[in-house]
Structures are given as structure tokens and as C-alpha cells.
N, C-alpha and C positions, 0 to 999 in steps of 0.2 A: 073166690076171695083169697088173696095173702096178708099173712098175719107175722109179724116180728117181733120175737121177745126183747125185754131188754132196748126197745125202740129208744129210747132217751139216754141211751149210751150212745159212745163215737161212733162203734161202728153199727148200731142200729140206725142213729140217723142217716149217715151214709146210706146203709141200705135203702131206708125209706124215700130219699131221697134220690137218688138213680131209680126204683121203680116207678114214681111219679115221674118220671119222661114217658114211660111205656103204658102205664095203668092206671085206668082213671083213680081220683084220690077215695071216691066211697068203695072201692074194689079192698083196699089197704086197711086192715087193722094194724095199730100201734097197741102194742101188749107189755103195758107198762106198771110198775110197783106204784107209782104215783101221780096220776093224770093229769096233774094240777101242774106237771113238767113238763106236760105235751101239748098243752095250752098252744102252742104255734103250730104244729101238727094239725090240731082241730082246726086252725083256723082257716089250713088249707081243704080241707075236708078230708082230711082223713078221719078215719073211726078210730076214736079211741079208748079202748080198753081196759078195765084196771084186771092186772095180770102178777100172781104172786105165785112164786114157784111151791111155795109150804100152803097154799091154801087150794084144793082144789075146785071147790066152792067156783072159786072167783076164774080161775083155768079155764072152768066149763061153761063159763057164760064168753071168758072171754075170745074162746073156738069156735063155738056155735057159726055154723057155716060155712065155716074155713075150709076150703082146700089144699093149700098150699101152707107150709110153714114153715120159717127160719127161725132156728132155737138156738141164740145166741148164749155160749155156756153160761152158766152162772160165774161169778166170781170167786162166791167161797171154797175155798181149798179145805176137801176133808170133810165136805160137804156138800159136793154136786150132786152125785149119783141118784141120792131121792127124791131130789129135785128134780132135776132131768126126767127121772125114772116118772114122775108124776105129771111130768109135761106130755111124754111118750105116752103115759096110756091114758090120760085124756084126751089128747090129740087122734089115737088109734079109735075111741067110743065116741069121738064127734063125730069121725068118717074122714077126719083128712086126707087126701090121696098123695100126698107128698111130705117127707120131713127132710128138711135139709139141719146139718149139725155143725157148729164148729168145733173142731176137734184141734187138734194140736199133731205136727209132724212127727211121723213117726211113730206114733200112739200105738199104733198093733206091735211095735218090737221096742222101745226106748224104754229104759230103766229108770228113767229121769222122774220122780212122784208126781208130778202131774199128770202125766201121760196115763200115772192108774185110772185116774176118773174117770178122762176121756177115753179109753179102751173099755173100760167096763162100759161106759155111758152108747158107746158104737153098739157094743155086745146086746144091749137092750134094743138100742134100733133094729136091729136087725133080725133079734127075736121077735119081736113084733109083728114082725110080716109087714111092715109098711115100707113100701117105697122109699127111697133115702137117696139122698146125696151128702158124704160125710166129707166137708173141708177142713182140710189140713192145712189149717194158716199157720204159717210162721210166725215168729216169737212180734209181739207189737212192737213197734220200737216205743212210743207210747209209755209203755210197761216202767 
């Protein structure tokens, strides 16, 4: 099963949205702060999950059988790293076999204060011992 944080964001739907060509829709958790926003999600059959980065309660219900994961950062600046950090090791005690991360360019040498979270946030992937794939997306234009 793959599971996507953050699914009712831009680029979670996007995601969600290109794997539904490839995966059937109950293969797909949507790992969302508020479910009631994924309403068109479900309708497609995806599974949808309520997923809160401060709560791990709700993490570990919402992993439960996940293999695969895209942990689309948090937003809060100055405030990732616990988050993250608590998505990481519920996702490592579910048994996920894959973490993918977005990260930001540059993130292992840029000075730039974002880049701290995401370097620290890799650093924990990585201790982890889980599998990873850390993307380095460029700045959103979005933004």
C-alpha cells in the first residue's frame, strides 16, 4: 500500500493523482489533517486517513500496512523536524519498506534557514535505517 501526507495539498493531490493511473485506488492512502477535504478522494476509492503530524495516535492508525511512503514536508518553518521526526519513527514501527521525503535543494550544504529542517529532517531518514528516496524539489513557484 502507498500512503501520502499532506494529500489535500497541491502537490499531494498531484501525487495522488498520477499514482491512480498505476495503482489501483484501495492500494492509496490519502494522510490527511482533515478528511472531510478528501471527500472526492474517497469518492474515487482511495483510503482516506486522518493523519496529524503532532499526533501520533492518529500516524499509527494512519500507516498501519503501508509500505510505501511520501512525506510531503510540513509547512511550519521552525517547526518541522518533530513532525517529520514523528512521522519517521511511526512509519519505521509500522514496518514501511520505503520513505520518500521532500526536501529542498541543496539542503546538505545551503545556508539558506530552510534548508536546516530539511537537512536535519534527511539526517533522521537516514538514521533510521529505512530505505529513502530524498527529493530535492526546487523552490514552488506557487510559493
Amino acid at each position: 500500500m502507498y500512503a501520502v501526507t499532506g494529500a489535500t495539498g497541491q502537490l499531494g493531490r498531484l501525487v495522488i493523482g498520477a499514482l491512480l493511473k498505476t495503482v489501483p485506488a484501495d492500494r492509496i492512502v490519502a494522510a490527511v489533517r482533515d478528511p472531510a477535504k478528501a471527500s472526492d478522494l474517497a469518492e474515487c476509492g482511495v483510503i482516506v486517513r486522518e493523519a496529524d503530524y503532532r499526533r501520533p495516535d492518529k500516524l499509527r492508525s494512519a500507516l498501519a500496512g503501508v509500505e510505501k511512503l511520501l512525506l510531503i514536508s510540513s509547512t511550519e518553518v521552525k517547526g518541522r523536524l518533530p513532525r517529520h521526526r514523528a512521522v519517521i519513527d511511526v512509519a519505521r514501527a509500522a514496518g514501511v519498506s520505503l520513505i520518500a521525503y521532500t526536501s529542498m535543494l541543496h539542503a546538505d550544504t545551503s545556508p539558506a534557514m530552510l534548508a536546516i529542517e530539511h537537512r536535519q529532517t534527511e539526517e533522521v531518514i537516514a538514521a533510521s535505517g529505512l530505505p529513502a528516496v530524498i527529493l530535492r524539489n526546487g523552490w514552488y513557484t506557487e510559493n
